[in-house]
N, CA, C and O atoms as CSV, one atom per row, in Angstrom:
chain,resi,resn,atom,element,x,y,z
A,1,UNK,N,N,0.818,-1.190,0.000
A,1,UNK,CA,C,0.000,0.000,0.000
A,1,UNK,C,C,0.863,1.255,0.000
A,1,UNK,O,O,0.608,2.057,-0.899
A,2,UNK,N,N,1.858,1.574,0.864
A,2,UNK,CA,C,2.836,2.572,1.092
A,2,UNK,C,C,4.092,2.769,-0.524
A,2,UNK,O,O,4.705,3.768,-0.900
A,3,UNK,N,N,4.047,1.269,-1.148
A,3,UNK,CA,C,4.573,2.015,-2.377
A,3,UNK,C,C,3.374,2.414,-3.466
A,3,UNK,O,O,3.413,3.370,-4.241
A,4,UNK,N,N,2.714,1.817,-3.381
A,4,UNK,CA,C,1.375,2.489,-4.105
A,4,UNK,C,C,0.980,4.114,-4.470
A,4,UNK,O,O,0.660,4.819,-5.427
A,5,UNK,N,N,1.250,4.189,-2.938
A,5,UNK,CA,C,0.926,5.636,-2.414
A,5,UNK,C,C,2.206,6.002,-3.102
A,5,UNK,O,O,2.176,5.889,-4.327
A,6,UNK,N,N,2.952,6.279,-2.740
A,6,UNK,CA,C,4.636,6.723,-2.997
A,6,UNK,C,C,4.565,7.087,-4.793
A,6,UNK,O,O,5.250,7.942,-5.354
A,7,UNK,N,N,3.835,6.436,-5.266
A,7,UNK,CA,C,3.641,6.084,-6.795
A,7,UNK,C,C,2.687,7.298,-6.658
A,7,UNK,O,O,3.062,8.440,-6.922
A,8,UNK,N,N,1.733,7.071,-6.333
A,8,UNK,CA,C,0.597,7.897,-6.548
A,8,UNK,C,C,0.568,9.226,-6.778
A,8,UNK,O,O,-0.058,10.037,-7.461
A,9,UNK,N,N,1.598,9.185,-5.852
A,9,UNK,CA,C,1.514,10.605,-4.891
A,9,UNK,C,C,2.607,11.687,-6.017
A,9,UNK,O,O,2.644,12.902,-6.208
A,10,UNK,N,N,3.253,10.723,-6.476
A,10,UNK,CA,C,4.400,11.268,-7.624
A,10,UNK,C,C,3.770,11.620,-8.669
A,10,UNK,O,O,4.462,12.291,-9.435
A,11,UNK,N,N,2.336,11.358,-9.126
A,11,UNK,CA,C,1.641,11.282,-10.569
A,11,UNK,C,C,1.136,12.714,-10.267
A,11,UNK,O,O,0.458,13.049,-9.296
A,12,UNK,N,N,1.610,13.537,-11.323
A,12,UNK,CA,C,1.050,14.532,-11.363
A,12,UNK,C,C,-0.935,14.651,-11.814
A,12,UNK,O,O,-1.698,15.617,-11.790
A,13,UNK,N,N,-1.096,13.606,-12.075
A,13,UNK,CA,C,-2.814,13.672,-12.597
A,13,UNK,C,C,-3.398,12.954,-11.880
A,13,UNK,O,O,-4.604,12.867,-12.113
A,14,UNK,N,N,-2.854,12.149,-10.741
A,14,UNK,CA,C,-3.930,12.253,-9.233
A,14,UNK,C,C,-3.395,13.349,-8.516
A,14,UNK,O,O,-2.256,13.753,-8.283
A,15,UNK,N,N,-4.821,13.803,-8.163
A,15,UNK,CA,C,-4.924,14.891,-7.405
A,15,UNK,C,C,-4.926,15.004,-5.705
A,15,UNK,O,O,-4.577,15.857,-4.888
A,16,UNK,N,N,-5.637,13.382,-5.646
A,16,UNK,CA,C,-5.724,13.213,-3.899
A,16,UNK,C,C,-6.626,11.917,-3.653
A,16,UNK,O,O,-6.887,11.321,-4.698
A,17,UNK,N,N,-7.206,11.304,-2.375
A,17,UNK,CA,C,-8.396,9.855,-2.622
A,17,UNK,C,C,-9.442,10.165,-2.583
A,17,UNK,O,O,-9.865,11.318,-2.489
A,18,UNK,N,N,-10.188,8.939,-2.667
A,18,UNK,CA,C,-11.500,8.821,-1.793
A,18,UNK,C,C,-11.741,7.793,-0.920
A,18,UNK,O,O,-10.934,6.880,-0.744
A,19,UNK,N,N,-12.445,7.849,-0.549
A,19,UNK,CA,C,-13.034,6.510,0.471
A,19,UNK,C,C,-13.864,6.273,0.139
A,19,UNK,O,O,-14.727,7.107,-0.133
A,20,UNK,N,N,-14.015,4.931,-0.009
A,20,UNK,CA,C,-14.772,3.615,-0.181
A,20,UNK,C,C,-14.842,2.609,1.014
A,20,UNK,O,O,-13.913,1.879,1.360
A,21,UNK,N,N,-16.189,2.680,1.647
A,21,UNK,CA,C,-16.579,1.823,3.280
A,21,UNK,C,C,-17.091,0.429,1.869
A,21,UNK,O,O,-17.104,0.252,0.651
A,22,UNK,N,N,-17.457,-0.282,3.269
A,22,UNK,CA,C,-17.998,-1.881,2.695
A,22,UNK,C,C,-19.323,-1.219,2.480
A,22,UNK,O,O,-19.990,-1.953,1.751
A,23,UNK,N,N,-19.830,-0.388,2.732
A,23,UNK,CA,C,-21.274,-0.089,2.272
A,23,UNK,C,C,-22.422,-1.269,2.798
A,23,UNK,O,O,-23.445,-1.492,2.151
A,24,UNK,N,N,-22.077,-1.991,4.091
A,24,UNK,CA,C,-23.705,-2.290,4.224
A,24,UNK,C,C,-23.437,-2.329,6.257
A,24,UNK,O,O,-22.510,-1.878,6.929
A,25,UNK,N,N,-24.460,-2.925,6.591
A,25,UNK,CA,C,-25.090,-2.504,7.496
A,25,UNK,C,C,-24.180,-3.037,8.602
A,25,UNK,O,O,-24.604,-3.124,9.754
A,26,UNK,N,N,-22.940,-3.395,8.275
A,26,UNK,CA,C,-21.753,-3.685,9.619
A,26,UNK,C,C,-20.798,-2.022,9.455
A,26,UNK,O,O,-19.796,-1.692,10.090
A,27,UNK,N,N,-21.467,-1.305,8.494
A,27,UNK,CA,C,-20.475,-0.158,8.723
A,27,UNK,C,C,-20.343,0.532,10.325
A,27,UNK,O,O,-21.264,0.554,11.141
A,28,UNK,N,N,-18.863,1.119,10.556
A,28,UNK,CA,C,-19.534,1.311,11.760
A,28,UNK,C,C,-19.644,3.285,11.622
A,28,UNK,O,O,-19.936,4.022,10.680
A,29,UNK,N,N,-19.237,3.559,13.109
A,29,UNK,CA,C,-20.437,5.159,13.085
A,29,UNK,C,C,-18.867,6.144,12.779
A,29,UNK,O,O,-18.969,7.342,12.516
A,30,UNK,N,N,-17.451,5.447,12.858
A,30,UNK,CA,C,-16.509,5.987,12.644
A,30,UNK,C,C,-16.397,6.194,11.040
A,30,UNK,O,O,-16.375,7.302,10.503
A,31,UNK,N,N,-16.314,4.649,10.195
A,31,UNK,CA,C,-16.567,4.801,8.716
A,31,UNK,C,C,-17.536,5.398,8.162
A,31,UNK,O,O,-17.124,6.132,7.264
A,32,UNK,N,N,-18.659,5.419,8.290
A,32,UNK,CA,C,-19.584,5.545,7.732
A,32,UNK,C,C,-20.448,6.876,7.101
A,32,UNK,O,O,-21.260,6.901,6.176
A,33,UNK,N,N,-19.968,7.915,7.932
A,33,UNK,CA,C,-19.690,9.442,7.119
A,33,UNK,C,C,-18.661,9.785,6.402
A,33,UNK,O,O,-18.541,10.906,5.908
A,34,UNK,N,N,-17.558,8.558,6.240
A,34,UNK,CA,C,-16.731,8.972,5.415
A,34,UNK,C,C,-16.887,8.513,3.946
A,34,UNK,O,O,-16.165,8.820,2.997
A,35,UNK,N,N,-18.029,7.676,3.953
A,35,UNK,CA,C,-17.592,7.290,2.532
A,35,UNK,C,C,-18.078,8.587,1.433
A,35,UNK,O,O,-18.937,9.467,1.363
A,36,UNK,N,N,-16.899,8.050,0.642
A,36,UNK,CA,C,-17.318,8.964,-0.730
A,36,UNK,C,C,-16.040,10.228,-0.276
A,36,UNK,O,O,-15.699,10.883,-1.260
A,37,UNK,N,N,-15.386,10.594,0.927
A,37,UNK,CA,C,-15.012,11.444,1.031
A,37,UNK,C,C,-13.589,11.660,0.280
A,37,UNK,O,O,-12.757,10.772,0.093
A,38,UNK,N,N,-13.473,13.074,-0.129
A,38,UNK,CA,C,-12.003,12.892,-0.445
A,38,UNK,C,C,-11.235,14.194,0.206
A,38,UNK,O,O,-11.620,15.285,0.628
A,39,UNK,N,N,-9.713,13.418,0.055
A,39,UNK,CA,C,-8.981,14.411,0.555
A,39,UNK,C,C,-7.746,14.660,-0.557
A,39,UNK,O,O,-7.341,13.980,-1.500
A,40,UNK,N,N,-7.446,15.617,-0.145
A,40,UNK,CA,C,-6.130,16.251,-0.997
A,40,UNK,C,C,-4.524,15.396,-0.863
A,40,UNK,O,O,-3.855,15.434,0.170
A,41,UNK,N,N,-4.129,14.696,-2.045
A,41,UNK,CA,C,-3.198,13.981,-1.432
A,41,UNK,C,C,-1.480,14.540,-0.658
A,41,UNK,O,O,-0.487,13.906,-0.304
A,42,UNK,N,N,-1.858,16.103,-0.664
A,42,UNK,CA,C,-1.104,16.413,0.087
A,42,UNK,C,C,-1.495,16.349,1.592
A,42,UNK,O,O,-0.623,16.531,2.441
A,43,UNK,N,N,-2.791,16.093,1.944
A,43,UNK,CA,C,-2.931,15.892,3.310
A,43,UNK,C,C,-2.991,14.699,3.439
A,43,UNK,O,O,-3.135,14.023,2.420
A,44,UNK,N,N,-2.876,13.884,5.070
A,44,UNK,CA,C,-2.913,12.526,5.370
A,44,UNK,C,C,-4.205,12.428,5.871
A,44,UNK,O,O,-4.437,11.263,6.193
A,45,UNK,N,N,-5.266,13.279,6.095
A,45,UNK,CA,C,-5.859,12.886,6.997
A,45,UNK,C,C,-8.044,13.165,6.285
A,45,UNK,O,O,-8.657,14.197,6.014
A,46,UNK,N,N,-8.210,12.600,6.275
A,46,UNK,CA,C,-10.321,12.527,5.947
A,46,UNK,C,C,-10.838,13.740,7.187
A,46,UNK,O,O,-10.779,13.726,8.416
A,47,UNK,N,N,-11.081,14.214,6.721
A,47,UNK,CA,C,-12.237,15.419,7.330
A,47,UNK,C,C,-13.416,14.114,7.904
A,47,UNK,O,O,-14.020,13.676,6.924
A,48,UNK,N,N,-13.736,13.615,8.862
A,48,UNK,CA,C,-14.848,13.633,9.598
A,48,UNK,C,C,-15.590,14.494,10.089
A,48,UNK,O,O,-15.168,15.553,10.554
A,49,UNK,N,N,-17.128,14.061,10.042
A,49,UNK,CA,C,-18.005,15.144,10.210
A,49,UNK,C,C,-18.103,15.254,12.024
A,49,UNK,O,O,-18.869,16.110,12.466
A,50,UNK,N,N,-17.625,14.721,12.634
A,50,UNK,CA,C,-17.672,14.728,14.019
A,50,UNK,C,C,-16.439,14.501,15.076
A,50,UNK,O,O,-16.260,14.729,16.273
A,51,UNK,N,N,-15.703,13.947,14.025
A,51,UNK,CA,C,-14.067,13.047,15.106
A,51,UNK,C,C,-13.283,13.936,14.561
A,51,UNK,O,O,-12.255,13.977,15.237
A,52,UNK,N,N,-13.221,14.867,13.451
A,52,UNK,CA,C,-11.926,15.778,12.984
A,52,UNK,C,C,-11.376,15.039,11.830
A,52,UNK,O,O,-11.910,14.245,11.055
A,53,UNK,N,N,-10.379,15.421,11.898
A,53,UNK,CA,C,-8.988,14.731,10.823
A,53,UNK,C,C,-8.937,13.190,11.227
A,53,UNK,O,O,-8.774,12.739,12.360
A,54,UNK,N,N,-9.071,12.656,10.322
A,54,UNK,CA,C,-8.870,11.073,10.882
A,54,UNK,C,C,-7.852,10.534,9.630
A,54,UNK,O,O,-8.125,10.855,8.473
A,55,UNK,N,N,-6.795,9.789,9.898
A,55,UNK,CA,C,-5.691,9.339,9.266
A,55,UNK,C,C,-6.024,7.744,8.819
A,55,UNK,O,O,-6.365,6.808,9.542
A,56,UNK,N,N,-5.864,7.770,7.781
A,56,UNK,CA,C,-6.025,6.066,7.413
A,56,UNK,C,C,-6.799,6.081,5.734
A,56,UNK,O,O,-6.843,7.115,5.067
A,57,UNK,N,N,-7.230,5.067,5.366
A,57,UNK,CA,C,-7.976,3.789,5.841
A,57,UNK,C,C,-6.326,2.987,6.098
A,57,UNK,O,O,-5.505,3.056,5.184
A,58,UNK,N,N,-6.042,2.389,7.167
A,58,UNK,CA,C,-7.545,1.815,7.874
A,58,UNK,C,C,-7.639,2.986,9.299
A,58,UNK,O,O,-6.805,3.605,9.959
A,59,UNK,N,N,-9.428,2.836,9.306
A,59,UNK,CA,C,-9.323,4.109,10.737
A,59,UNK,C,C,-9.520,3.758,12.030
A,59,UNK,O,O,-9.711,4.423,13.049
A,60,UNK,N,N,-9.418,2.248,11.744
A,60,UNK,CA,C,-9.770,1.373,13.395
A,60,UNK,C,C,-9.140,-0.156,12.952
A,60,UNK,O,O,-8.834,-0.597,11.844
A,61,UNK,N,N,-9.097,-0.630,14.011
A,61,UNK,CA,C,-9.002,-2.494,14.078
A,61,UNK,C,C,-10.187,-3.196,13.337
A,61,UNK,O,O,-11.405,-3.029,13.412
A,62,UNK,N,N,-9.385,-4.067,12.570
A,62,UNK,CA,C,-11.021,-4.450,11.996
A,62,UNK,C,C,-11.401,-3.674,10.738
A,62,UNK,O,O,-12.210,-4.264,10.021
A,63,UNK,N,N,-10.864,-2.113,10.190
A,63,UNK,CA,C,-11.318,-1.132,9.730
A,63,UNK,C,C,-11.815,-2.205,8.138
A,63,UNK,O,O,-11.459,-3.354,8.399
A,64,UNK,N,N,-12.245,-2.177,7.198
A,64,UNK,CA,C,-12.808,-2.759,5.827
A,64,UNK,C,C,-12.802,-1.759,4.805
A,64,UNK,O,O,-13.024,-2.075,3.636
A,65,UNK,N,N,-12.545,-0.473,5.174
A,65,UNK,CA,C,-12.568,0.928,4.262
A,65,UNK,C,C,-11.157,0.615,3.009
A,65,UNK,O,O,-10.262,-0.229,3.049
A,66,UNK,N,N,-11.388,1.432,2.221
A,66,UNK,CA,C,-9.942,1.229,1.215
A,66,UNK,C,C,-10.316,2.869,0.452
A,66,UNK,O,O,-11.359,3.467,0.718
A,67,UNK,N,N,-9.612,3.234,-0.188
A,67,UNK,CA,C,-9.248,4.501,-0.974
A,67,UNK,C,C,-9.000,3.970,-1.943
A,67,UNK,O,O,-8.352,2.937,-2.106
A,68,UNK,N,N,-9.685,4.882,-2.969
A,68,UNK,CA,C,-8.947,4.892,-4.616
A,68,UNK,C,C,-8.955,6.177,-4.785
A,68,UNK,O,O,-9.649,7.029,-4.229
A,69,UNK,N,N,-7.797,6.324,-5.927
A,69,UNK,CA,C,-7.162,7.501,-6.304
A,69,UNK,C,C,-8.423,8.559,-7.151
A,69,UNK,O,O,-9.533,8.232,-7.571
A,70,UNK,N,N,-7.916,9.540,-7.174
A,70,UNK,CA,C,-8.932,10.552,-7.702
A,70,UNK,C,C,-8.381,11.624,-8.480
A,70,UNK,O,O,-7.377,12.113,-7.961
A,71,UNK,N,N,-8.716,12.109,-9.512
A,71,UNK,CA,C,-8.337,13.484,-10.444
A,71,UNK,C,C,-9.086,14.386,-10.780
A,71,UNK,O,O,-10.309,14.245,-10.777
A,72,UNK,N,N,-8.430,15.581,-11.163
A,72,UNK,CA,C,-9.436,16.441,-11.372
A,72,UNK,C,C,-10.517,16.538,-11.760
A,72,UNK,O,O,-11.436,17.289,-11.432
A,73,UNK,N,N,-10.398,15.401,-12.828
A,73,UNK,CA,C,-12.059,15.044,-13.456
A,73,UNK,C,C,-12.485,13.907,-12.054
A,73,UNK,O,O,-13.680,13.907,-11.759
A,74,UNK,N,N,-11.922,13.344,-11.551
A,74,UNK,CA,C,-12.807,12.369,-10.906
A,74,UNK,C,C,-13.491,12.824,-9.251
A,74,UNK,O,O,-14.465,12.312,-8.699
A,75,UNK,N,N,-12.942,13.517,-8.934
A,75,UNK,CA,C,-12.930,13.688,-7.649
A,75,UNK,C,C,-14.851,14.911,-7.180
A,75,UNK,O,O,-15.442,15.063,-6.110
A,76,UNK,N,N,-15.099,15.372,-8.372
A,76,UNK,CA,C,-16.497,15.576,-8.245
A,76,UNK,C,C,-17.720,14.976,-8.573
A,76,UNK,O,O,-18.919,15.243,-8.496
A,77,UNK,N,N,-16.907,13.963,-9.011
A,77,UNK,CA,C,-18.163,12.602,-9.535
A,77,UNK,C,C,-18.468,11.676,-8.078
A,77,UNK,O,O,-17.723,10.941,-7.431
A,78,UNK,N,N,-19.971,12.088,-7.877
A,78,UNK,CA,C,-19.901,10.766,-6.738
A,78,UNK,C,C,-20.366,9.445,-6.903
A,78,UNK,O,O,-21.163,9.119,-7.782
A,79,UNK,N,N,-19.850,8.638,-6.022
A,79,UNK,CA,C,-19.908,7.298,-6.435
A,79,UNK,C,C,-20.758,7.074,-6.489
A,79,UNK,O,O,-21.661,7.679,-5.911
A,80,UNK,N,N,-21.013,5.314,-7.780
A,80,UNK,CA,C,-22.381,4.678,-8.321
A,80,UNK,C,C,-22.687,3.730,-7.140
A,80,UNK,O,O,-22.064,2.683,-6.963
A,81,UNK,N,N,-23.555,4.108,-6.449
A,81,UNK,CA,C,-23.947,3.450,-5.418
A,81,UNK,C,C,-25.240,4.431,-5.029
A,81,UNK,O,O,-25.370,5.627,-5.290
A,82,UNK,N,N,-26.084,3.610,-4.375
A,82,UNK,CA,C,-26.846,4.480,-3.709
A,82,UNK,C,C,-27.480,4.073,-2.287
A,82,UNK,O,O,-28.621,4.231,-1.853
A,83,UNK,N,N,-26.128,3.388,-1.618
A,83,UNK,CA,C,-26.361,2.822,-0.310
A,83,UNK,C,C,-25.101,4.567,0.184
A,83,UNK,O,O,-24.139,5.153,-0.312
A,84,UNK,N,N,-26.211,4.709,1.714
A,84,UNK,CA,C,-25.836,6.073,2.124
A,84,UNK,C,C,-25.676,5.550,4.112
A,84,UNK,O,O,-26.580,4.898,4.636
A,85,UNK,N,N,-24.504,5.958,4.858
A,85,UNK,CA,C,-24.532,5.170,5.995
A,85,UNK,C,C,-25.670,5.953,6.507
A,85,UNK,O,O,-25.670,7.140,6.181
A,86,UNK,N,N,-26.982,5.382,7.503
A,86,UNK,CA,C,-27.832,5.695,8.163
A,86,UNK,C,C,-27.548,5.920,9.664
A,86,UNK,O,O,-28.304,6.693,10.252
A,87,UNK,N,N,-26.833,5.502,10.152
A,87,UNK,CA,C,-26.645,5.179,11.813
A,87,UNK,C,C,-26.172,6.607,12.190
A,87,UNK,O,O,-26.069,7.487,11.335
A,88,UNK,N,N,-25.787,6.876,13.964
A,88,UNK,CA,C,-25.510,8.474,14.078
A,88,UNK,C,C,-23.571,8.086,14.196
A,88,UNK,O,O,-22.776,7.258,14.640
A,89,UNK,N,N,-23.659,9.469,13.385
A,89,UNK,CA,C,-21.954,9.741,13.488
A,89,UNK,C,C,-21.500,10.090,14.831
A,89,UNK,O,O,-20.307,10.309,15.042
């Protein structure tokens, strides 16, 4: 994962990630406002809507979340899904 990144991070036409949760009903209340989120790949850390800056995936023990890369064109497209986490953040 860390040379991935290292790669990534060198490509001038990714811009930064997103997050991608497992999307169903074991999400927990830490993942689960994050999906879809992205961050700038000069920062390390996901804007949570309640915990702050959170560093990862992974953002806990157990965590199931993963990131894919994002570009200028991609990073305002939101994902084809239309499972949304319900539980409280």
């Amino acid at each position: 994962m860390k040379g991935n990144r290292s790669v990534n991070d060198a490509n001038p036409v990714i811009t930064g990630y997103q997050v991608l949760t497992a999307a169903d009903e074991k999400v927990c209340p830490t993942c689960g406002p994050l999906q879809g989120v992205f961050r700038d790949k000069a920062s390390r850390t996901y804007q949570h809507p309640t915990m702050g800056g959170l560093a990862g995936p992974p953002f806990h023990v157990s965590c199931r979340c993963d990131e894919i890369e994002a570009t200028s064109q991609t990073q305002g497209i939101a994902l084809n899904s239309s499972w949304q986490y319900e539980g409280a953040a």
